[in-house]
C-alpha positions as CSV (number, residue, x, y, z in Angstrom):
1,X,79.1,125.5,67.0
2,X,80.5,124.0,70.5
3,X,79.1,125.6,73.3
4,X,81.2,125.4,76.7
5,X,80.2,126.2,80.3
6,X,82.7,126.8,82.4
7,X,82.1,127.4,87.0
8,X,85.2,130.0,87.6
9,X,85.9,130.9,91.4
10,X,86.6,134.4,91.6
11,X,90.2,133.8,92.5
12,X,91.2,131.4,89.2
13,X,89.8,133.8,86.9
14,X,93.2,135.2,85.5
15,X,94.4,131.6,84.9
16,X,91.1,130.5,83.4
17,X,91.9,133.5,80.8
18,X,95.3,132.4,80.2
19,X,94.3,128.8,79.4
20,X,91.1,129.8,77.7
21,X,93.1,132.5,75.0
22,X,96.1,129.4,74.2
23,X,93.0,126.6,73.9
24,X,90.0,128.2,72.6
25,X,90.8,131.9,71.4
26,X,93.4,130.6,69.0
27,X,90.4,128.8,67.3
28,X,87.8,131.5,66.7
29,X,85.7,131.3,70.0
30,X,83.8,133.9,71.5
31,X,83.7,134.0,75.2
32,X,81.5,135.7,77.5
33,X,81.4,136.5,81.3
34,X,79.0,136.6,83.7
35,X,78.2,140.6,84.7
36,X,77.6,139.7,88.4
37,X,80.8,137.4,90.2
38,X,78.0,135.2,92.0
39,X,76.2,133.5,88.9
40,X,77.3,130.3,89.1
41,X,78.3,129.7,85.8
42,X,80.5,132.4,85.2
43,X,82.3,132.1,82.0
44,X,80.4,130.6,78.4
45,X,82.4,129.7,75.1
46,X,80.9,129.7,71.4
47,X,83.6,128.7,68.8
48,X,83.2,126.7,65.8
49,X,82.4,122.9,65.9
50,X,80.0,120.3,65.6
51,X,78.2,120.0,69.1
52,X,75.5,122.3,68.5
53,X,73.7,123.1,65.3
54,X,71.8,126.7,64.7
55,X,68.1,126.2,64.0
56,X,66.9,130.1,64.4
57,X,69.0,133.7,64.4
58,X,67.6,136.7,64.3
59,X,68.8,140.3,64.8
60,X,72.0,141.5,65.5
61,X,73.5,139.2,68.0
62,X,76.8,139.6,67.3
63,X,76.7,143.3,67.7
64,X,79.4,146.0,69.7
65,X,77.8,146.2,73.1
66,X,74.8,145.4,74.8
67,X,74.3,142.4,77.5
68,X,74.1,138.8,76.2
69,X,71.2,136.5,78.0
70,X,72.2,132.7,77.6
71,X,69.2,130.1,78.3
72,X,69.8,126.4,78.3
73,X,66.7,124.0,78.3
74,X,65.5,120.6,77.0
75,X,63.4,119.6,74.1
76,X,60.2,120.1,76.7
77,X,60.8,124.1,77.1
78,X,61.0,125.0,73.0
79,X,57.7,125.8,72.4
80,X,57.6,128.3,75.8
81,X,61.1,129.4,74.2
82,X,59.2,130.1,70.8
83,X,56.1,131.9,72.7
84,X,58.8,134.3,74.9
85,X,61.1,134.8,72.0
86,X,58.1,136.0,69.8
87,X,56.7,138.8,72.8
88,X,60.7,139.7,73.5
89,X,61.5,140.4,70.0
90,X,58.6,143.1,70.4
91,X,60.5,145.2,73.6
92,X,62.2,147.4,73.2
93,X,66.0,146.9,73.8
94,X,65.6,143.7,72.1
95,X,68.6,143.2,69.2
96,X,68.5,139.1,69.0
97,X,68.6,135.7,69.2
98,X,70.6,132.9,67.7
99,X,69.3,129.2,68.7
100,X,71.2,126.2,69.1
101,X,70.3,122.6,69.1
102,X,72.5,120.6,71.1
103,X,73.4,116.7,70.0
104,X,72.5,115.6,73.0
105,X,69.1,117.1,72.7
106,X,69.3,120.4,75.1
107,X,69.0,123.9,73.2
108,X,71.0,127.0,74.2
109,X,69.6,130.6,73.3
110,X,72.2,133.3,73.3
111,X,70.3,136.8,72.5
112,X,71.5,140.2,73.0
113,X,69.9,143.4,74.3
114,X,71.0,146.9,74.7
115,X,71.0,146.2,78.7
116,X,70.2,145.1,81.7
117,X,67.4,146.8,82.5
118,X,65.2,146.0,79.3
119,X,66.1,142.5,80.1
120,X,64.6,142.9,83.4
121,X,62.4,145.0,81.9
122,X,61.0,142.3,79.9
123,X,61.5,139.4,82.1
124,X,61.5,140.4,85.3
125,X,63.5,137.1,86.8
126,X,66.7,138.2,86.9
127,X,68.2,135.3,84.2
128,X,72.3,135.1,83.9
129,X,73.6,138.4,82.2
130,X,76.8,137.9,80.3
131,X,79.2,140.2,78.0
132,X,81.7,139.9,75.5
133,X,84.8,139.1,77.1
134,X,87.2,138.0,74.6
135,X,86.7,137.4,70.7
136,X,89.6,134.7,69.2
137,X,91.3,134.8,65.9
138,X,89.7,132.1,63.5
């Protein structure tokens, strides 16, 4: 998989979309958006490639609906990812998780829940909240 963040003022959103559909869409990505305008990263891409290999899934991740919570950490935060994911996937509203390795070392965690409020719910720090935006053609 190849994992993209992407900071998108407010006001270059449309032409981010634009772009994003003719490079990225075209190739089977997935992209999601930030629910609240203020996270800073406020657009994420998943598409095929060779950046970042999956090393756990579980669940239904790829489901209609629900919100998407996207983690990034280092090599030094997978165990505590291990211990959280193992309580989370007890709570209710909990559908998934899919795991990435990065090649540069980092790990991105992309799991889904039926909302917003089991997330906070479950983890009361308010993380980044995205949702499906856009789904390419492969």
């Amino acid at each position: 998989m190849l994992v993209e963040f992407f900071e998108v003022p407010p006001d270059a959103e449309e032409t981010f979309l634009a772009d994003w559909r003719l490079e990225r869409g075209a190739r089977g990505a997935t992209l999601y958006r930030a629910i609240r305008d203020d996270t800073p990263v406020r657009f994420v891409s998943v598409a095929p490639g060779d950046s970042h290999e999956l090393i756990h899934e579980d669940g239904d991740v790829d489901g209609n609906g629900g919100i998407i919570r996207i983690d990034v950490f280092d090599d030094r935060g997978l165990v505590a990812w291990r211990e959280v994911r193992e309580v989370f996937a007890t709570r209710r509203g909990y559908l998934g998780t899919r795991l990435y390795r990065g090649v540069d070392g980092g790990f991105v965690s992309i799991a889904r829940w039926s909302s917003p409020l089991m997330v906070q719910r479950a983890d009361p720090s308010h993380p980044p909240l995205y949702q499906r935006r856009a789904t390419g053609a492969p």
